[in-house]
DSSP file (Angstrom, degrees, kcal/mol; ACC not computed):
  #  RESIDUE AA STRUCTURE BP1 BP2  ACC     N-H-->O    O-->H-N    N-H-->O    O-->H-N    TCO  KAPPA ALPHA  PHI   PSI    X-CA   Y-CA   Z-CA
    1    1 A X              0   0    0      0, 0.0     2,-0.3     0, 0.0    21,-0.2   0.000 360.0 360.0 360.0 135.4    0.0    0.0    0.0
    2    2 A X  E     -A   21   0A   0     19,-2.1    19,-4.2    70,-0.0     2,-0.9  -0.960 360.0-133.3-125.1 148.7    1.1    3.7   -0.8
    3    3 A X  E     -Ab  20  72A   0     68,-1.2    70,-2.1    -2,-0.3     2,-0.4  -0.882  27.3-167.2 -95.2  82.0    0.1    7.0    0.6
    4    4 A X  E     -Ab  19  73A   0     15,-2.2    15,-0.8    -2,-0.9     2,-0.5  -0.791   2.0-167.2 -91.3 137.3   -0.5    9.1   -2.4
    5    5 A X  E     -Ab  18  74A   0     68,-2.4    70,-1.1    -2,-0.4     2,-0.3  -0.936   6.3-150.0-135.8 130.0   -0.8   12.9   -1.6
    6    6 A X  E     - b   0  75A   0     11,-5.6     2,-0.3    -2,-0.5    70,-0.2  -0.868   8.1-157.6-107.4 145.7   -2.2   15.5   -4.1
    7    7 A X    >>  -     0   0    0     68,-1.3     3,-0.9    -2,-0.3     4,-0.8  -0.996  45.0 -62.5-129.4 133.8   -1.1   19.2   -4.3
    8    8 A X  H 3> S+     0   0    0     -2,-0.3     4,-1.7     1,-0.3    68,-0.1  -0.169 126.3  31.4  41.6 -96.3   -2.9   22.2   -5.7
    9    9 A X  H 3> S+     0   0    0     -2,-0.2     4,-1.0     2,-0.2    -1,-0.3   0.915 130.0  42.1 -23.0 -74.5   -3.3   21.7   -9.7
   10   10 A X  H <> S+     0   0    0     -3,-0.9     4,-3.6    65,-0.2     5,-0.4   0.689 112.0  48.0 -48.8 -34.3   -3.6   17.9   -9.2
   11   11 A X  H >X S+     0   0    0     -4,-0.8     3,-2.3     2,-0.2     4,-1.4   0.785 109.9  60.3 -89.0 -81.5   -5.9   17.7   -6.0
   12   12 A X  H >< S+     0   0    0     -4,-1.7     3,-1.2     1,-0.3    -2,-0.2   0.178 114.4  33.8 -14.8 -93.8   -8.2   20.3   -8.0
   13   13 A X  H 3< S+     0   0    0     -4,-1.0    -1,-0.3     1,-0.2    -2,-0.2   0.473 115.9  47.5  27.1 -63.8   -8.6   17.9  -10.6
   14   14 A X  H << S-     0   0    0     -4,-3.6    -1,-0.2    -3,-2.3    -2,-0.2   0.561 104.5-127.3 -97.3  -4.9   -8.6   14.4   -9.1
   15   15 A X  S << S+     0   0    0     -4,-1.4     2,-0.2    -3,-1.2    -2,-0.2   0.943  76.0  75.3  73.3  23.1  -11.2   16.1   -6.5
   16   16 A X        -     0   0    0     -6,-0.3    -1,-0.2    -5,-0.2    -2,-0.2  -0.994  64.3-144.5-165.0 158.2   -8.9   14.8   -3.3
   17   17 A X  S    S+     0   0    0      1,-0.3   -11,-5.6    -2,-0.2     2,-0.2   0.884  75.1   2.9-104.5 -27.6   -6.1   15.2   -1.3
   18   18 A X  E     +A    5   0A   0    -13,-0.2    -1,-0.3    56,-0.0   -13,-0.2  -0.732  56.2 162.5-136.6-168.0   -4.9   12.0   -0.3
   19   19 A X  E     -A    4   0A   0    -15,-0.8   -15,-2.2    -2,-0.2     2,-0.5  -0.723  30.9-109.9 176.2 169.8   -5.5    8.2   -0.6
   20   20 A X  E     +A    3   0A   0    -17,-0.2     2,-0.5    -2,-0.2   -17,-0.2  -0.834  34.6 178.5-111.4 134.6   -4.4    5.2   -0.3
   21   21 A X  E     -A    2   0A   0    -19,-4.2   -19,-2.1    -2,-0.5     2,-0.4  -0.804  23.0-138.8-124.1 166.0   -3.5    2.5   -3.0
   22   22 A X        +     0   0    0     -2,-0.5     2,-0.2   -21,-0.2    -2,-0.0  -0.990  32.7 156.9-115.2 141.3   -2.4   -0.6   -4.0
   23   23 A X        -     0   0    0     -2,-0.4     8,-0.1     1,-0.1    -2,-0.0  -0.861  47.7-156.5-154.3-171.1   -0.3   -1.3   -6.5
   24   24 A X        +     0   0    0     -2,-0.2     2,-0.6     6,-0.2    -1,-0.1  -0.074  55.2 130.8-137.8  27.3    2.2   -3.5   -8.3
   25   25 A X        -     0   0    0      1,-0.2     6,-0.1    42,-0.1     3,-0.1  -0.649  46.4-156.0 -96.3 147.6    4.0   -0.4  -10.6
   26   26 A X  S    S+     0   0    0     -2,-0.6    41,-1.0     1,-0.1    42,-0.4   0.495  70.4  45.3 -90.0 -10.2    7.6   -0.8  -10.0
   27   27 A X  B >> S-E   66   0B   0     39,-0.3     4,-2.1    40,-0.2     3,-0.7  -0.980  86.8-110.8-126.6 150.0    8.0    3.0  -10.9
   28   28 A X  H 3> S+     0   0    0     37,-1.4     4,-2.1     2,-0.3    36,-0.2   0.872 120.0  46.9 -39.9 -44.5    6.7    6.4  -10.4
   29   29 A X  H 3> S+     0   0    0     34,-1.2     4,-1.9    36,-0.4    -1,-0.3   0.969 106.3  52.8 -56.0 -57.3    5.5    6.1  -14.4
   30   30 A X  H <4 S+     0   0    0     -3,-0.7    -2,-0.3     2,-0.2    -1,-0.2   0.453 106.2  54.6 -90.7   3.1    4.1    3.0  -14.1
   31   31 A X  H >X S+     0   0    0     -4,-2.1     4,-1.8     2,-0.1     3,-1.3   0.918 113.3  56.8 -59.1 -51.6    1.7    4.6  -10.7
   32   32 A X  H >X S+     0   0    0     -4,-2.1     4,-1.9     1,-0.3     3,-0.7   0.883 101.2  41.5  -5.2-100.2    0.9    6.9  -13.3
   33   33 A X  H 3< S+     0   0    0     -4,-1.9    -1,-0.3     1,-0.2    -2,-0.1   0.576 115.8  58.2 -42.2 -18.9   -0.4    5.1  -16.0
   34   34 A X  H <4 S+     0   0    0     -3,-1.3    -2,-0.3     2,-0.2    -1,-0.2   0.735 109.6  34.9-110.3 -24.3   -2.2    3.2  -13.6
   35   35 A X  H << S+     0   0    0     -4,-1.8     4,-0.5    -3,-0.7    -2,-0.2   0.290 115.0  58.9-107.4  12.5   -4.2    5.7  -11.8
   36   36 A X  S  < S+     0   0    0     -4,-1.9    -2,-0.2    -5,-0.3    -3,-0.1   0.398 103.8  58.2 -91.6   8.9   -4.5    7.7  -15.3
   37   37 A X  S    S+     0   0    0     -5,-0.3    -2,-0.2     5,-0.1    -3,-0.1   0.846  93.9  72.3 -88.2 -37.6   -6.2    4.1  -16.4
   38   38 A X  S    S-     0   0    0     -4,-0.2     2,-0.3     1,-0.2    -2,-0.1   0.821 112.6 -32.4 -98.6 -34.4   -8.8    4.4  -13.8
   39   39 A X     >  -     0   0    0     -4,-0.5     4,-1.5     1,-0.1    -1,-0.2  -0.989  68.7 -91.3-161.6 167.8  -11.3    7.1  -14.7
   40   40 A X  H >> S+     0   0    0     -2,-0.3     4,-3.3     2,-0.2     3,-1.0   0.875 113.0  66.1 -51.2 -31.6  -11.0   10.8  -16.7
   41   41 A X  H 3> S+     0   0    0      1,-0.3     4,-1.6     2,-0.2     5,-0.3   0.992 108.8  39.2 -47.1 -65.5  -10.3   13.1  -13.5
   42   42 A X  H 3> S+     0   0    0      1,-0.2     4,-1.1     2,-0.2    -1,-0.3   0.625 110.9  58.0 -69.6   0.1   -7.0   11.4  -13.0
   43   43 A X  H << S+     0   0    0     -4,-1.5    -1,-0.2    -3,-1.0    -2,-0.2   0.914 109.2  48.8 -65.5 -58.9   -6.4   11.3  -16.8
   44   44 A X  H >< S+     0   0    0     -4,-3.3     3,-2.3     1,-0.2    -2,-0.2   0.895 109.4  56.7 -42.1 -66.7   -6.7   15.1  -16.7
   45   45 A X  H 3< S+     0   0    0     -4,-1.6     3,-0.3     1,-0.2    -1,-0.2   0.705 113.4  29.2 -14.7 -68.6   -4.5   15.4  -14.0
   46   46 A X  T >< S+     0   0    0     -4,-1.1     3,-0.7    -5,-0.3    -1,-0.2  -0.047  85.9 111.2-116.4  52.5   -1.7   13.9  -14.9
   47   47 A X  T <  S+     0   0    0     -3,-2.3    -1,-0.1     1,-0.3    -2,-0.1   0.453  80.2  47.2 -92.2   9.1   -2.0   14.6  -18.6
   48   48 A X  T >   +     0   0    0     -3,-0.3     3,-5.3     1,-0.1    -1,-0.3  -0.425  64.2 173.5-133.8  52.6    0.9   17.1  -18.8
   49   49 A X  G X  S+     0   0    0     -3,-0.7     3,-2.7     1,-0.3    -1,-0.1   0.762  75.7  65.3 -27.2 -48.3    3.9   15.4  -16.7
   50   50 A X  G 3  S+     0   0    0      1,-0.3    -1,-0.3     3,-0.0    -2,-0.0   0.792  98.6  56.6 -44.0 -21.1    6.5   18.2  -17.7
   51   51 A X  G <  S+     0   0    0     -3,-5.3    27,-0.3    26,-0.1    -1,-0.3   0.506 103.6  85.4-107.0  18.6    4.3   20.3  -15.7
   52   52 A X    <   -     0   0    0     -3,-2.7     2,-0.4    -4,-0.2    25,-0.2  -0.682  50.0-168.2 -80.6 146.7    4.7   18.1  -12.7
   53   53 A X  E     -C   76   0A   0     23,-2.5    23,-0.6    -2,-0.2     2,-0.3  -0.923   9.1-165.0-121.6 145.1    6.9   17.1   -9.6
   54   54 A X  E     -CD  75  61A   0      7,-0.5     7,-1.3    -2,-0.4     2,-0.4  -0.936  13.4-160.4-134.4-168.3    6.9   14.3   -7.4
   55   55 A X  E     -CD  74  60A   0     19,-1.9    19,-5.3    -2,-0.3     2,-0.3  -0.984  10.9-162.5-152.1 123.7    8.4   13.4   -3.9
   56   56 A X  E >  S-CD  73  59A   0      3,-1.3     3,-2.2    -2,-0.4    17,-0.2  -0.996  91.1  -8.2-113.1 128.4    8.7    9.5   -3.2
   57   57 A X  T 3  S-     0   0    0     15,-1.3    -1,-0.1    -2,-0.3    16,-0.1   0.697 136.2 -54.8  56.4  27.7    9.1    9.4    0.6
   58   58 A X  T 3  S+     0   0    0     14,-0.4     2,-0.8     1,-0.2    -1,-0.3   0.452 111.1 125.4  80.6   9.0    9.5   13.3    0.6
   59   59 A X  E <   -D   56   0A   0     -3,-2.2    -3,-1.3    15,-0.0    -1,-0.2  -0.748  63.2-128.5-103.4 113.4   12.2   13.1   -1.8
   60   60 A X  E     +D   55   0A   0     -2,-0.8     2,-0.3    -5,-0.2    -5,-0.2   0.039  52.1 133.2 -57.1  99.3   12.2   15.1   -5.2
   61   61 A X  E     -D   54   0A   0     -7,-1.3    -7,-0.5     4,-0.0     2,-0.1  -0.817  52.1 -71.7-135.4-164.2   13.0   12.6   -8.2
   62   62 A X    >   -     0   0    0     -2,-0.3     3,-1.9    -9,-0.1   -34,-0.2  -0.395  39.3-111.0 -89.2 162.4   11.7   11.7  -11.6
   63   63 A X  T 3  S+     0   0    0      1,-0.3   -34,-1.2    -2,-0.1   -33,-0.1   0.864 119.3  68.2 -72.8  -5.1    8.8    9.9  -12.5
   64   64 A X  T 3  S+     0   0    0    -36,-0.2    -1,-0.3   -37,-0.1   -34,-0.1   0.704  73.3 124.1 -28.6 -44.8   11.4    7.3  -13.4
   65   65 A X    <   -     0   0    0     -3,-1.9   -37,-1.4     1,-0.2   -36,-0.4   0.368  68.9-111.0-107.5 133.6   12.0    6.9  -10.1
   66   66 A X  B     -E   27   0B   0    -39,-0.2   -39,-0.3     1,-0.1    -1,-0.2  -0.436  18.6-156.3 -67.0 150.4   11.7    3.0   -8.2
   67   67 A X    >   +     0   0    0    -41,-1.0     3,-2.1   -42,-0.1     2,-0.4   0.417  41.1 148.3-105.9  -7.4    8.6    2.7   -5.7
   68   68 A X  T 3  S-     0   0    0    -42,-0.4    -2,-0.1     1,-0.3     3,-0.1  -0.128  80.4 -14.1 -82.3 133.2   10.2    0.0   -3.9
   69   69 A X  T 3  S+     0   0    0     -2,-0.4    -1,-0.3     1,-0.1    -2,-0.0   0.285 103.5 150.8  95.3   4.2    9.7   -0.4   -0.8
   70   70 A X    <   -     0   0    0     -3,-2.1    -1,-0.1     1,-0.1     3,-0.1   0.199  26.8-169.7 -34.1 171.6    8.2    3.5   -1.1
   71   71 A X        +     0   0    0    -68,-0.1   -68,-1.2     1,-0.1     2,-0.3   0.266  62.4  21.7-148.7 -18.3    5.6    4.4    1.3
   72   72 A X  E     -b    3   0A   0    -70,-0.2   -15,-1.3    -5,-0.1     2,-0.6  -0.973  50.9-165.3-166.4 138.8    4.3    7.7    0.0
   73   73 A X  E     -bC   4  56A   0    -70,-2.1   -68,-2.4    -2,-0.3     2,-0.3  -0.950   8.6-163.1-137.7 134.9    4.2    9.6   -3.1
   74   74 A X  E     -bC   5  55A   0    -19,-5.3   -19,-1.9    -2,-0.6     2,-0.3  -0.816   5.6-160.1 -96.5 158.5    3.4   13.5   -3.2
   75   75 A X  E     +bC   6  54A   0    -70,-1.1   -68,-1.3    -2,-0.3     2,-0.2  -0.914  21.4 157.9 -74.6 100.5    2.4   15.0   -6.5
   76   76 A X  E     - C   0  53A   0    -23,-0.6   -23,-2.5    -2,-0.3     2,-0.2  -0.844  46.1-104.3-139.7 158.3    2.7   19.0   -7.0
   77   77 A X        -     0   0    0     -2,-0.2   -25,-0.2   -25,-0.2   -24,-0.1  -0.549  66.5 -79.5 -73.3 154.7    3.0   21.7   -9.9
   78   78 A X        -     0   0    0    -27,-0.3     2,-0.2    -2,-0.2    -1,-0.1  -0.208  58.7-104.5-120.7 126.1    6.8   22.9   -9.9
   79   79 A X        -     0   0    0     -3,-0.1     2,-0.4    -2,-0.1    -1,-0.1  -0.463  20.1-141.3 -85.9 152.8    7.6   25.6   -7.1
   80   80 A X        -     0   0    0     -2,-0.2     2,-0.2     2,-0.0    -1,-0.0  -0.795   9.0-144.0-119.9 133.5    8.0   29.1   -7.5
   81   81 A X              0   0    0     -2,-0.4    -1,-0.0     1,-0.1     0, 0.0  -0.623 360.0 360.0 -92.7 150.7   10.9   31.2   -5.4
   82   82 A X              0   0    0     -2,-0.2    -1,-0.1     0, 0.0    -2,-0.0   0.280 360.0 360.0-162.6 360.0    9.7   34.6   -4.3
């Protein structure tokens, strides 16, 4: 099970902030694909990756990135310094 956490753009969109899944994708890509499978919100969502971040276990990588042994994955639009 993983802890998926939505941020701004995305939790607009997919209409939540968190949840919990189960899954078998062996990367950050294949979570992806897999909750863009499951109905149009989450298609929408994540239908622009470039314009996306994520954090597996609070740690900024690429959607390349291994889930194993992961526990949480955040999703956010790309932060702005001010």
């Amino acid at each position: 099970m993983i802890d998926l956490l939505y941020f701004a753009s995305v939790r607009e969109r997919i209409g939540k902030a968190t949840e919990t899944v189960e899954t078998n994708a062996e990367t950050v890509s294949d979570l992806v694909k897999e909750l863009s499978e499951r109905e149009p919100r989450y298609a929408l969502a994540f239908s622009d990756l470039s314009s996306l971040r994520v954090a597996v276990d609070q740690e900024l990588l690429d959607f390349d990135a291994s889930l194993e042994g992961a526990r949480e994955v955040a999703f956010f639009p790309p932060m702005t310094g001010g």
